[in-house]
ZAMARGU-4260 file (C-alpha; in steps of 0.2 Angstrom, whole numbers, plus 5000, padded with zeros to 4 digits):
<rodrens>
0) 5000/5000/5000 | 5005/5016/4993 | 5002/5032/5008 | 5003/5049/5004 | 4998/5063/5012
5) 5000/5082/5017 | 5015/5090/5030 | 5013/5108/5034 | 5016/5118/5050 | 5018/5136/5056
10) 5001/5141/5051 | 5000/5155/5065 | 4984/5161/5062 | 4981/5175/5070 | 4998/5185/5067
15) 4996/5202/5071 | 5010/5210/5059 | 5014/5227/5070 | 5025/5235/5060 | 5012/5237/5044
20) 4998/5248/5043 | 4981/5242/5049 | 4975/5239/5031 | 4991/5230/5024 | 4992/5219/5040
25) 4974/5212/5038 | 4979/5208/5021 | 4993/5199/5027 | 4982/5188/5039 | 4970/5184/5027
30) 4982/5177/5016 | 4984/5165/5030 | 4968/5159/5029 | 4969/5158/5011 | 4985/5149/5012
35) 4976/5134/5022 | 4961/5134/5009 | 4974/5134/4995 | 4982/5118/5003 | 4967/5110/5003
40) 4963/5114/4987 | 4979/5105/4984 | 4976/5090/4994 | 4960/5087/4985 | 4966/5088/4968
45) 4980/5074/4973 | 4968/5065/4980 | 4975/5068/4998 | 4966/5062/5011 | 4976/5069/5028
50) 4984/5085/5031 | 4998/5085/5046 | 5000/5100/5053 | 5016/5101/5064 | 5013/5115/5078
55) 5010/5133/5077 | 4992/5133/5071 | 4988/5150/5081 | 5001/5165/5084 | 4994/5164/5102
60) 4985/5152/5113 | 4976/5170/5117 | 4967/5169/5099 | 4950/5179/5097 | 4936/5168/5096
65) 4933/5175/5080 | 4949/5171/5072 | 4947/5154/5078 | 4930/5150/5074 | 4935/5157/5053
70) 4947/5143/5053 | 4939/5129/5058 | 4926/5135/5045 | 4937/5134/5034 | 4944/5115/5040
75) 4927/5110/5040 | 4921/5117/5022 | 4934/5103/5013 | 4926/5087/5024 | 4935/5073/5014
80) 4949/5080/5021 | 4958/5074/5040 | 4969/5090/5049 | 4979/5081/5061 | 4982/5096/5072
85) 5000/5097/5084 | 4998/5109/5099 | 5016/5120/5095 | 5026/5132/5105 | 5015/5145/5100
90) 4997/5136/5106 | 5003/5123/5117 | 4990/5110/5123 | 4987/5117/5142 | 4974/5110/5151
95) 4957/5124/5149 | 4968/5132/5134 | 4966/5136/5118 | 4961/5118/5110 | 4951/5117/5125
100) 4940/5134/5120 | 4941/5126/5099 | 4930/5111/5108 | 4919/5122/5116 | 4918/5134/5097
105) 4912/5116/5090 | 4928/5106/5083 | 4922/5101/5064 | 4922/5081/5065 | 4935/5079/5052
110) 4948/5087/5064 | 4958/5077/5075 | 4969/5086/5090 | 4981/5077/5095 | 4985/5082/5113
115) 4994/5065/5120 | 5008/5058/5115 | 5001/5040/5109 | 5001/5030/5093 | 4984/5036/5082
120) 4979/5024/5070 | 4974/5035/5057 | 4972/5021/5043 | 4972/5002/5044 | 4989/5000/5047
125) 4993/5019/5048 | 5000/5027/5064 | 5004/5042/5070 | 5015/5047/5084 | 5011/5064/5088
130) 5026/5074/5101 | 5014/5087/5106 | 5017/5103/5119 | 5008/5106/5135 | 5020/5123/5137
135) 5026/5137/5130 | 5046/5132/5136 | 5051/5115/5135 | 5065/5106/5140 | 5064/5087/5138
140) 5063/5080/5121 | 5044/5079/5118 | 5049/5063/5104 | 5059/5054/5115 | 5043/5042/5120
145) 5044/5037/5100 | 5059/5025/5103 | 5048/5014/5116 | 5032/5014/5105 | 5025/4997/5101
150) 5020/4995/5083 | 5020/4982/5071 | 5035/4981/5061 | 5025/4980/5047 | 5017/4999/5050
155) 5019/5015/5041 | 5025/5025/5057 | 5024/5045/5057 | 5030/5056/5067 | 5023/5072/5070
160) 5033/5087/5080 | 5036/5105/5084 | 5055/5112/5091 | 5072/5113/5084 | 5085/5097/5082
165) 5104/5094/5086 | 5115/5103/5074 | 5101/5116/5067 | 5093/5127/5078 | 5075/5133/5071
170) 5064/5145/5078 | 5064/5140/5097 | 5078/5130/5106 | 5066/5115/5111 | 5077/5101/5109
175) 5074/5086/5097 | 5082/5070/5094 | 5080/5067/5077 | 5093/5056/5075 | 5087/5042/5087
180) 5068/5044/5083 | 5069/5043/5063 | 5078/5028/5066 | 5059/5020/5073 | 5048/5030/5059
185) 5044/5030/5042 | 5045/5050/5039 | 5046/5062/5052 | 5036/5078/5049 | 5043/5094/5059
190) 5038/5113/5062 | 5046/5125/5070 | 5058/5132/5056 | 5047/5141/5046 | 5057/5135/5030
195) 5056/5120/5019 | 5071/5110/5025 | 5076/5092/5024 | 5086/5087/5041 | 5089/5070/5039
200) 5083/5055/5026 | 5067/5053/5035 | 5065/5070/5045 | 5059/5086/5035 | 5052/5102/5041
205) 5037/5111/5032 | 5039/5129/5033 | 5026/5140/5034 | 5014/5141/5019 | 5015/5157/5019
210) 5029/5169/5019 | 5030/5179/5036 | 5047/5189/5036 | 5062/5194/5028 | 5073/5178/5030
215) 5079/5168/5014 | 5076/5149/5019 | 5064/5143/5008 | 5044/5148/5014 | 5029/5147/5005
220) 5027/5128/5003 | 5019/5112/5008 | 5027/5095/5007 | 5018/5082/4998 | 5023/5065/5006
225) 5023/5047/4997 | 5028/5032/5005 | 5028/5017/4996 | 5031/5005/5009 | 5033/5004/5029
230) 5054/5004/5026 | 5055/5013/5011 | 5062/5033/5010 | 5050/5045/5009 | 5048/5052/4993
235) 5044/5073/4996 | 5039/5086/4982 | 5041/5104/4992 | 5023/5112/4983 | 5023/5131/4984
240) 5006/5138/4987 | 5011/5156/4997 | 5005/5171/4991 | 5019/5184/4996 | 5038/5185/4994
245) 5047/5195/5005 | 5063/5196/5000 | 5081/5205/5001 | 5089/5211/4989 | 5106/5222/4985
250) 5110/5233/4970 | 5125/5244/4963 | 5121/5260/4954 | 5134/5272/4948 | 5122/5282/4937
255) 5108/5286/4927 | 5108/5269/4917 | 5107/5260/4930 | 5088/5265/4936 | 5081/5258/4922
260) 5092/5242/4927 | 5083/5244/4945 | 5065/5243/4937 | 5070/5227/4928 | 5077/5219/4944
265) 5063/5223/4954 | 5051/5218/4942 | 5060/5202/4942 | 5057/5196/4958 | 5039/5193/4957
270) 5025/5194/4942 | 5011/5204/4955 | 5021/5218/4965 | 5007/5221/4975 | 5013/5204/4982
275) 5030/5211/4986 | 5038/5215/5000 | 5057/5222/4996 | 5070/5225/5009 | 5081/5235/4998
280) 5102/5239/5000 | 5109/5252/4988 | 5128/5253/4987 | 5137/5264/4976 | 5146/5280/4970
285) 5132/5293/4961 | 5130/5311/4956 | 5120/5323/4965 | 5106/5323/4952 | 5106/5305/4951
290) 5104/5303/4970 | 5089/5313/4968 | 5081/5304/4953 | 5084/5287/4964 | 5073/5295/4979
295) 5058/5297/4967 | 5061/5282/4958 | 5063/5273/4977 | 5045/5284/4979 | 5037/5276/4964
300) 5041/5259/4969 | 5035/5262/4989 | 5018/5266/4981 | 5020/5251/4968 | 5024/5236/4979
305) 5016/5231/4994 | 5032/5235/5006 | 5048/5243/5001 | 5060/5246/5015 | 5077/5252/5007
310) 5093/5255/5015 | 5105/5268/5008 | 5119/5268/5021 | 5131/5262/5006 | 5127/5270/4994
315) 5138/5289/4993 | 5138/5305/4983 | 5150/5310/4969 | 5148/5331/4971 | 5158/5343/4963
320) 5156/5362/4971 | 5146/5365/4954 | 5134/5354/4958 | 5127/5364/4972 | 5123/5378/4958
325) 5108/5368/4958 | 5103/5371/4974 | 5108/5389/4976 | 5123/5398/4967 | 5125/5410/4983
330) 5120/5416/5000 | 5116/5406/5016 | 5109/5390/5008 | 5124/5388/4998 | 5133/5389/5013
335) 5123/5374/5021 | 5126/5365/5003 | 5143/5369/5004 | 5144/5363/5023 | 5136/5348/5019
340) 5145/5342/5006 | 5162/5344/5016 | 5154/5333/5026 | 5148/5320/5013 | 5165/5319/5006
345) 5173/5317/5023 | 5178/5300/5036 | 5164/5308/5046 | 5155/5297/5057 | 5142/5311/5051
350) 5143/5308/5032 | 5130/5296/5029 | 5118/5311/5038 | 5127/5325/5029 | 5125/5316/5009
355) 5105/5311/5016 | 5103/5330/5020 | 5112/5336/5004 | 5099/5324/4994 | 5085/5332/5002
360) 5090/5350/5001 | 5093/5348/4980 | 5076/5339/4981 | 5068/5352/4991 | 5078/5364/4978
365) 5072/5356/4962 | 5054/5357/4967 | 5055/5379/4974
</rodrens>
């Protein structure tokens, strides 16, 4: 018999994204949501039956009633579908917690928590061995029960967990044994890191369907699991389904030309840039006029994508006392230009400030 099945983790619903404007940071949790119905989607089309979700379902184990009664509408809508839900660090399995209040919202029949760490039979000859966690810190290995389970040998045996292993620290520091626990499993399905990220021959993390910050390690995926027999190597396909990118990304510019060149990378990171977020470094050695032709173009693509967050701490200024005839040929703001420029041209520890003020002032200039 031929299983396959679903292994995603870091959901966490619920995510309150601070640092973005009220309206851009519902967006982002939507796409939560949608990221979950998207996966579905997928599992359906592959003709998937279970969905493991390894930990982190919910930012908190505080989640509004609302926010968690919209996803188990959600987990309910797609009922030929089984989520096998992990309590993580973020929504541990506390006694009158959060999976206790998802019980009293009415938990959707084809959702099964797994709150005790015990062998689920989830198909004839199918078991999951679920590590879940009753508290936020942890500090034995919640898998460590898996070497001591007694299966047949003849079982597919899954292990479902949430922390970080030996030799690669993820998100959190609670400590798992990979190494001794693949040994007694078929595939072991992790969360945690929120990148897609094989660990060991049977032991992959999931990542976080959707992209959450700033951080290249692969996000944006579900893994789709096939194992062909009990002893067999899993066979995983990474699937991306994430909406957003967030992404860094560096760029050298002496020039004019190279703005044009700047449109074309940017472009090139992702078809829809309202599904952008940039973190943008600049480096480089630039005129005056060019510096200013950068902050509008910078202006344009703040307005563009859905997040643009650029650093110009490299990038310098080429002035000659000539250029400041574009901002005033005499009198006390040529003095402030021409202060200022000593200063951009200096080893001040004020010359980042000095060339940002200088930009500004021609820009200010330029539009009097």
């Amino acid at each position: 018999m031929v299983f396959r099945f679903l292994h995603t983790a870091d959901w966490q619903i619920g995510k309150r994204f601070g640092a973005f404007t009220a309206e851009k940071a519902a967006l982002l949790r939507d796409a939560r949501f949608e990221a979950v119905a998207t996966l579905a989607k997928l599992a359906i089309s592959r003709d998937i039956r279970h969905v493991l979700v390894a930990g982190d379902i919910f930012e908190t184990e505080t989640s509004e009633p609302a926010t968690r009664r919209k996803l188990l509408a959600i987990l309910r809508q797609h009922e030929t579908l089984r989520w096998h839900l992990l309590p993580g660090n973020h929504d541990p399995g506390r006694p009158g917690g959060l999976w206790d209040a998802c019980r009293k919202d009415g938990l959707p029949a084809n959702v099964m928590l797994h709150l005790e760490a015990k062998p689920a039979e989830i198909e004839p000859g199918v078991f999951l061995l679920p590590c879940p966690i009753a508290t936020r810190h942890v500090h034995a290995d919640p898998a460590a029960w898996i070497e001591a389970a007694a299966l047949p040998d003849s079982a597919y045996r899954i292990g479902l967990a949430h922390g970080s292993v030996e030799g690669f620290a993820g998100d959190s520091n609670r400590p798992l044994d990979y190494t001794v626990a693949e040994k007694h499993l078929s595939y072991f399905a992790l969360g945690d890191w929120h990148g897609a990220k094989k660990v060991g021959e049977r032991t992959w993390y999931s990542g976080t369907p959707e992209p959450d910050r700033f951080k290249a390690n692969d996000p944006g995926h579900v893994l789709l699991v096939t194992l062909a027999a009990p002893h067999a190597l899993p066979q995983v396909e990474p699937v991306p389904v994430g909406q957003y990118l967030w992404t860094e990304a560096s760029f050298h510019m002496t020039g004019d030309d190279d703005l044009a060149r700047l449109q074309s990378d940017v472009a090139g990171h992702h078809p829809e840039s309202r599904k952008l977020l940039l973190k943008l470094s600049i480096d480089g050695l630039v005129p005056l006029a060019t510096r200013l032709r950068l902050q509008s173009e910078l202006d344009r693509l703040g307005d563009e994508l859905f997040h643009l967050e650029s650093d110009l701490e490299h990038l310098h200024l080429h002035a000659e006392a000539s250029d400041l005839d574009l901002i005033d040929r005499s009198g006390e703001l040529r003095h402030a230009a021409e202060r200022l420029l000593e200063l951009a041209q200096s080893d001040s520890p004020d010359r980042d400030i000095a060339e940002g003020a200088l930009a500004r002032l021609h820009a200010w200039s330029a539009r009097a």
